[in-house]
N, C-alpha and C positions, 0 to 999 in steps of 0.2 A: 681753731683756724680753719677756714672756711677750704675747701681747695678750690675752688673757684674764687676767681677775685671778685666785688662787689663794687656796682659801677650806677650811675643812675642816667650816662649819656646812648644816644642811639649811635655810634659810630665804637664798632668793634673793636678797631685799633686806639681807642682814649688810652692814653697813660691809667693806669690800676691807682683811685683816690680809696684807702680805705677808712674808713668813715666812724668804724669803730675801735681801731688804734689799735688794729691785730687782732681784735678778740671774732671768735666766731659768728659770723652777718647773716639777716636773715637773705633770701633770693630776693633780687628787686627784680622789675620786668628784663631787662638785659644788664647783661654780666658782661666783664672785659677779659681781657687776658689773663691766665693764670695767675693768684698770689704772688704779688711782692711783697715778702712778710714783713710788717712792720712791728717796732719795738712791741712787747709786750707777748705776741704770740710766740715767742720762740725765746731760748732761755734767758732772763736778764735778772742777773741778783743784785740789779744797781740799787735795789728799795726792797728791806726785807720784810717790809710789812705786807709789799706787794707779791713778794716772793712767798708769804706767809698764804696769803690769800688764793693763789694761785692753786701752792699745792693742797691747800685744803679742798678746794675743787677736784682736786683730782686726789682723793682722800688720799693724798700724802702728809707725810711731817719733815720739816725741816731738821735736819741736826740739828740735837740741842745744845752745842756748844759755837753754833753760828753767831750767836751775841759774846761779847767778852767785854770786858774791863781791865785796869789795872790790877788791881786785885785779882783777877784771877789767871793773869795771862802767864806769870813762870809754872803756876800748875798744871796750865791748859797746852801748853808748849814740853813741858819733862813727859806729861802723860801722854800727849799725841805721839814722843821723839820713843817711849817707852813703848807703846802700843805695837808700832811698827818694829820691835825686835822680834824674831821668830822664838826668843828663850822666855822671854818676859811679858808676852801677849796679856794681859788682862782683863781687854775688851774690846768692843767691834770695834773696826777702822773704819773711819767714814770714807764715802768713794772718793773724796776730794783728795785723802791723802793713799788712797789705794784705786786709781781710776782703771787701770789692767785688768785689776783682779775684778771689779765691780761690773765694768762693761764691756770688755774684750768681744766673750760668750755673745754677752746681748746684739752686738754691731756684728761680729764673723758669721754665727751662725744662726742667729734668730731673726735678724733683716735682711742681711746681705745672701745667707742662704736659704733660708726658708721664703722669705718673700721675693727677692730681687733673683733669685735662681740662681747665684755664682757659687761652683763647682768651690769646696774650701780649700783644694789643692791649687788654684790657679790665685788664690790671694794670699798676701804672708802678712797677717793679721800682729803675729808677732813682733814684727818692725812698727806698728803700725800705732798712730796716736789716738789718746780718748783723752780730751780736756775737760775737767770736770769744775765747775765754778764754785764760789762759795755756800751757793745754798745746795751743792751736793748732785747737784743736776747735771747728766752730759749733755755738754753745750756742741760739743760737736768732734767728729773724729773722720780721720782722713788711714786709708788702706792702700798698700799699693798689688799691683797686678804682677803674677809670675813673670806677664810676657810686655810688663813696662805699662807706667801710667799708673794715675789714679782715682780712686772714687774719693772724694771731700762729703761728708754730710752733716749738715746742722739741725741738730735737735732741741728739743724741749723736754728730753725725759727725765721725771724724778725718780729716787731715790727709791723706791718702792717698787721699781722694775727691774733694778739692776740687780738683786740678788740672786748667786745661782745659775745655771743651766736654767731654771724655769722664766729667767725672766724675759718675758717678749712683751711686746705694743698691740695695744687692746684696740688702737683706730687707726685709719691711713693717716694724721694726722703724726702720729708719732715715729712715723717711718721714716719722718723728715726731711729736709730738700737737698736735692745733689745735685753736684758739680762734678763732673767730669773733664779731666784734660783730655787735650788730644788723642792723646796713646789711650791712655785709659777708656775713651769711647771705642774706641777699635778693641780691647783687650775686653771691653764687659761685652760688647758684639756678641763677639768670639765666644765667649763663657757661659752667656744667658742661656738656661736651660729654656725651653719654652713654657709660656703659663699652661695649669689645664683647662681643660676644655670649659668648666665651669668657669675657672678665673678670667677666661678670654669673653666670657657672654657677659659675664658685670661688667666689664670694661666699656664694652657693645652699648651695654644698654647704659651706660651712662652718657653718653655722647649722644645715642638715640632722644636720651629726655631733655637733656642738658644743650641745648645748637648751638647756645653762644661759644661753650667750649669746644664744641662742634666746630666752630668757624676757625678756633684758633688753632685746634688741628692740622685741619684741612691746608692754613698760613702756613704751616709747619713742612707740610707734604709741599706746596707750592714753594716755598723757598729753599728745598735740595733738588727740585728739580731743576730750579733755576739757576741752582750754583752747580747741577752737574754739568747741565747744559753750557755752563762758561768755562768749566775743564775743557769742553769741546771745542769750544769759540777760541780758547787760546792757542790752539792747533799742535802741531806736533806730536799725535798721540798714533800711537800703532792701529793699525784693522782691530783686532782682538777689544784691545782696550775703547774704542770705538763702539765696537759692538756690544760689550759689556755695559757700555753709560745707556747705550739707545736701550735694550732690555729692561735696565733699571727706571730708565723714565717711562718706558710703555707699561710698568708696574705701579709705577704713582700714578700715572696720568690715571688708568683703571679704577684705583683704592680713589684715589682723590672725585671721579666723576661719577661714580656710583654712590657714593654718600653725599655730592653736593644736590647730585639727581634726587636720588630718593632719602630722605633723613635716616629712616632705619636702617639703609642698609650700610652699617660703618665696616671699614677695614679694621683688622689687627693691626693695631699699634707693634706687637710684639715682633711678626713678623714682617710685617712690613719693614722696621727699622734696624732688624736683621739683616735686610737683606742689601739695603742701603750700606752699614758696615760691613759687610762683606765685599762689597763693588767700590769701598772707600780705602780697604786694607787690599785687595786688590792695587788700586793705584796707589798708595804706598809702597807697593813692595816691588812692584815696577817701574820705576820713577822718571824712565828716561821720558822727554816729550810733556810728563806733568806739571803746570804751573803752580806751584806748590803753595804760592798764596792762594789760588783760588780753591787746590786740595784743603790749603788749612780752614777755610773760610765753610768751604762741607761739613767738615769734621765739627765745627762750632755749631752748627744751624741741626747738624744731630744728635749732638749734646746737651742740646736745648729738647727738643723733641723727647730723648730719654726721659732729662729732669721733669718736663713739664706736660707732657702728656701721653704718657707711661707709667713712670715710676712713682709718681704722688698721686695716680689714681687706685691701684693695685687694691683689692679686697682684704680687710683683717677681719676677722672672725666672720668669714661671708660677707660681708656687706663691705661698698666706701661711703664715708661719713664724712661731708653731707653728700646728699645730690641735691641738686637747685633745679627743678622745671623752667627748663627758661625756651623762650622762642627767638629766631631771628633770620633773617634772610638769606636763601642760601647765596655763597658768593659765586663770582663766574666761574667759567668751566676751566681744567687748569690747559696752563698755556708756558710750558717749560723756554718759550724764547721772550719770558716777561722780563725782566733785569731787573736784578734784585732791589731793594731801595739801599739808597747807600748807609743805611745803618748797618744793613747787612754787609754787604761790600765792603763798607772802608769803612769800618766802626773810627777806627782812631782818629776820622775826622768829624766825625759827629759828635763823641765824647772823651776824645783824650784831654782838650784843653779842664775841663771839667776836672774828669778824673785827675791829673798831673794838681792841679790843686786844690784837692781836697789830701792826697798823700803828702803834699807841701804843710798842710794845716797841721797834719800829725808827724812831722817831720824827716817826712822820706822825700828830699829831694832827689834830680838829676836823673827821675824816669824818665827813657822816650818813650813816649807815646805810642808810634807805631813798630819798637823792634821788640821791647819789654814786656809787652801786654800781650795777653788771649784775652778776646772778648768774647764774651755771648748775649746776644741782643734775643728778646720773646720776638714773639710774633705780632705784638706791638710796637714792634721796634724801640723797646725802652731795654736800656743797659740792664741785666741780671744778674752778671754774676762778671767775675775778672780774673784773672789768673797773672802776678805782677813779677817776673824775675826781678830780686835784690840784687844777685849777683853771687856768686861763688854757688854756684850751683841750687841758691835756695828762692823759695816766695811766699807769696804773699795771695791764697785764694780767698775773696770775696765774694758773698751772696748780700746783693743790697736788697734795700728795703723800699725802695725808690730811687731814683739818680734824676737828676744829681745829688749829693748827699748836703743834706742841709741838717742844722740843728736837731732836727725831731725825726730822723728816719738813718743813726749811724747804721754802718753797717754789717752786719756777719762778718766774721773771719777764723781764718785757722794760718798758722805758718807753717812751711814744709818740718818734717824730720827733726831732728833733734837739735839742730843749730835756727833755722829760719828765725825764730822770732830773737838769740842769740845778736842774728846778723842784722836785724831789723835796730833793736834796738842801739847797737853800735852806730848806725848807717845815722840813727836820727839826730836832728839837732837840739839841742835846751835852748829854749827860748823863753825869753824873764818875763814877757806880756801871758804867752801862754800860763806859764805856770802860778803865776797872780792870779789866773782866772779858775786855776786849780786848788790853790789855796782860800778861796772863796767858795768853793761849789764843797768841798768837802768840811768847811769851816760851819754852814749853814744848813747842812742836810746830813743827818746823822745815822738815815738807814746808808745809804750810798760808801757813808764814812764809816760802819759798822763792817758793809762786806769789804772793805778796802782790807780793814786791818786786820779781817779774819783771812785774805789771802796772803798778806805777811806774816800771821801766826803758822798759815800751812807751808809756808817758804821756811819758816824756822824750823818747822818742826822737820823736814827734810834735812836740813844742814845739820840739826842735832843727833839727825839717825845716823849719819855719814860720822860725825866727831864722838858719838858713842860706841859704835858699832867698827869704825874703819882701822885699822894698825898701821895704813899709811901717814906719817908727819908729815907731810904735804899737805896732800889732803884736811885732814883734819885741824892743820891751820888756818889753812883756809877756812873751812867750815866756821872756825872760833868766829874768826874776823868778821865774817860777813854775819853770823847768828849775835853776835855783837853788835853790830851795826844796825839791825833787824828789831833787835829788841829799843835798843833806844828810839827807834821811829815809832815805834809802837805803842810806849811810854809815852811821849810827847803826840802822839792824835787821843790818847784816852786822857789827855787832861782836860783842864775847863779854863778859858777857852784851848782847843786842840791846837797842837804846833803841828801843823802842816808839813811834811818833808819835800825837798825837793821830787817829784813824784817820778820822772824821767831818770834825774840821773840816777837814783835810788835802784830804779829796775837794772840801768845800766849797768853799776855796780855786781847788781846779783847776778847777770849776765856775765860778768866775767868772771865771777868767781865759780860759777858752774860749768864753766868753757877751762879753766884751771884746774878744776876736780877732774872733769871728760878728760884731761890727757895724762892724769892717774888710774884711767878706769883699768888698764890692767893688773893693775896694784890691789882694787877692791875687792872686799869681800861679796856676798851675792845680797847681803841686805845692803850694803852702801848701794852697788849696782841699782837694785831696784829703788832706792830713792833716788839716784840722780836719775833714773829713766821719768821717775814722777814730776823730779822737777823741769827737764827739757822738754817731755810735751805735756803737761799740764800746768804744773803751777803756776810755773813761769810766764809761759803764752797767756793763760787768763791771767793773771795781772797784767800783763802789758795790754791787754786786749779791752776786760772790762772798766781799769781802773786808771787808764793811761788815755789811753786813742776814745775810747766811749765820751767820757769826761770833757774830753778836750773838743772832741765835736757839739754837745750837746752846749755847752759854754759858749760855741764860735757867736760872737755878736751877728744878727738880723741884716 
């Protein structure tokens, strides 16, 4: 994956066409806004031959019990439910069924703090989700901050990096893309040690060679000053806090005109956008007189800035991979009383109607548009990323691929905490059109129908650790019923032709049998404990994610 996106038009803000279906592009003469990664570049086990393909490139192996049959699936289900007892261990546990133990290390402290500089006291790692899909890969995990907020990241990393303390990402490419909420960009602000002196000149000089990214920068620096500048416009702010926005715009205006001036000479991203969050937590913590939509609306256009040109350029082993030589015109000189374009400004009229049904197609009615949502719009004003309150305190972060979300570009996700995808799938509705069209796509495509049922083999084999391991009857009733339920779907996709399960209410189901375990957990033992923590944020979430909503978009008719 390329970190620049690949474009073939002269107009710097084009929507990002990627050409080669996510996979790494060569440089064309100008480049667009940062990657909106599309299927294929970032983890998708919807096709294991692809998945096959993939990690051989990156000399990995797939689990080799990622294919199954009937035949082997009470073997492959006792030995997985087996594997995971701490008395009776026999042999590795794949990360799918141990995603804690596999990538915690990898996410706390070999990205998040070695590369991304957060102090490992100011994150609690431990509350904190790694989803791991069927071919074993973390697809993505979400941390929260001591001081509130969080970092979401979606990866492509196989199984061959996760082992150990030693395992860390060999390119910028596997540091993968973030999302930050509100708080959480003020909380990583706050935390970021700063890069060294070395890792600040690669930085330098990739934007020195690179102008097109250069430009989208520079949009980046241009659109907080224009949104500090509208804190101002909406009046009512104290002298101090006054003083404070004008310093910080005579700081951009500086970084921004000395690089559009001279191409070499670039600003630090690092501090610069330091010091932004710092004049952003500033008006946060003194609220009186602040327009809080147009405070949140900073916070978003800095969040972008972190994701997209900061933290997916940073150096792994010395270098970022790629850099693209590209040329292009510098833009004007910045002009903090420019008004934002209204993607920026009022995203939820630009893309909420969109967005509200495309969640309608996957069964989350009755968002609003502009109370429910965080947006963060690039610098080409195209949607990137979303943040969806379900309600009860939980949501719903997206990284797309493109937006609007059409058949061929579904998009990233993770749900909060150990209920979110819980709540999601409760919130959704079964709808008989849809799932005919679900009954068909996994009737006729048998990699796709392979990782489905290998992530109902790892839902079993979680419910069976909980009914072998647990002395709770509750519990462990539960467990029966729904590893009961589990198995006969499993049964009926591995015949010829496959019986299709209803696919929705099926998650539903396990959704609530895990929401019924959860309020035994202080009954559990510490092995139950750690499988239902696998199953709330991994197993469960990727199924709902890969083999529910993926499915369902990619089937949506033209």
């Amino acid at each position: 994956m390329a970190i620049n996106s690949i474009g073939s038009s002269s107009n710097i803000n084009d929507v990002v066409q990627d050409l080669n279906n996510g996979k790494p592009s060569l440089a064309q003469p100008v480049t667009n806004d940062v990657v909106l990664d599309k299927p294929g570049s970032l983890p998708q086990d919807g096709n294991l031959l692809a998945s096959l393909i993939q990690s051989t490139l990156n000399n990995t192996l797939i689990n080799s019990n990622t294919l199954i049959n009937s035949n082997t699936l009470s073997a492959t289900a006792n030995a997985t439910a087996t594997s995971t007892s701490s008395t009776t261990a026999t042999s590795t546990i794949s990360p799918a069924l141990s995603p804690r133990a596999s990538f915690q290390n990898v996410v706390a402290n070999n990205i998040l703090g070695a590369f991304f500089k957060t102090s490992p006291n100011q994150i609690l790692p431990a509350q904190g989700s790694f989803a791991v899909n069927s071919a074993n890969q973390l697809q993505s995990s979400q941390i929260s901050f001591t001081k509130g907020g969080t970092i979401t990241n979606f990866f492509g990393l196989p199984p061959s990096i996760s082992p150990g303390p030693g395992g860390t990402p060999q390119n910028t490419t596997q540091l993968g893309r973030t999302v930050l909420d509100r708080q959480g960009v003020i909380s990583f602000s706050q935390n970021m040690a700063p890069l060294s002196v070395n890792e600040k000149q690669l930085v330098r000089n990739l934007y020195a060679i690179d102008q097109v990214s250069a430009n989208n920068y520079l949009a980046n620096i241009q659109n907080l000053g224009s949104a500090l500048f509208s804190i101002q416009q909406a009046g009512g702010l104290s002298s101090s806090a006054n003083n404070l926005i004008n310093n910080t715009i005579s700081s951009l205006r500086t970084s921004y005109n000395q690089l559009a001036i001279n191409r070499t000479q670039v600003p630090d991203p690092d501090s610069l956008y330091k010091l932004v969050g710092s004049t952003l937590q500033a008006l946060s913590t003194n609220t009186t007189g602040v327009n809080q939509d147009r405070l949140n609306t900073a916070k978003d256009i800095l969040a972008i800035g972190y994701s997209n040109y900061l933290l997916n350029r940073l150096p792994v082993n010395g270098m970022i991979t790629p850099i693209n030589a590209t040329a292009a015109p510098a833009p004007p000189l910045f002009n903090e009383k420019k008004p934002l374009a209204q993607a920026q400004s009022n995203p939820s009229a630009v893309f909420g109607t969109n967005l509200t049904s495309y969640l309608n197609s996957i069964g989350i009615s009755g968002i609003n548009a502009q109370k429910d949502v965080q947006y963060q719009v690039n610098s080409a004003n195209v949607l990137q990323s979303a943040i969806v309150n379900i309600g009860n305190g939980q949501n719903m972060t997206f990284f797309f691929s493109g937006f609007p979300v059409t058949s061929t570009n579904p998009p990233q996700l993770v749900y909060s905490g150990t209920t979110g995808a819980i709540q999601a799938a409760q919130r959704a509705t079964v709808n008989a059109a849809t799932q005919q069209r679900l009954v068909s796509f996994y009737t006729n495509n048998a990699g796709p129908r392979a990782n489905y049922i290998q992530n109902l083999v790892n839902l079993n084999s979680g419910f069976q650790t909980i009914l072998q391991s647990s002395t709770d009857s509750s519990a462990r009733n539960t467990a029966s019923q729904i590893s009961n339920l589990l198995q006969g779907a499993i049964s009926g996709l591995n015949r010829t032709p496959p019986i299709v399960p209803n696919v929705l209410s099926l998650y539903q189901k396990i959704g609530q049998a895990i929401q019924t375990i959860a309020g035994r957990s202080s009954t559990l033992d510490s092995t139950s404990k750690q499988a239902l923590d696998t199953l709330q944020r991994s197993t469960f979430p990727i199924g709902l994610i890969n083999y529910y909503n993926r499915p369902v978009t990619q089937t949506q008719p033209s």
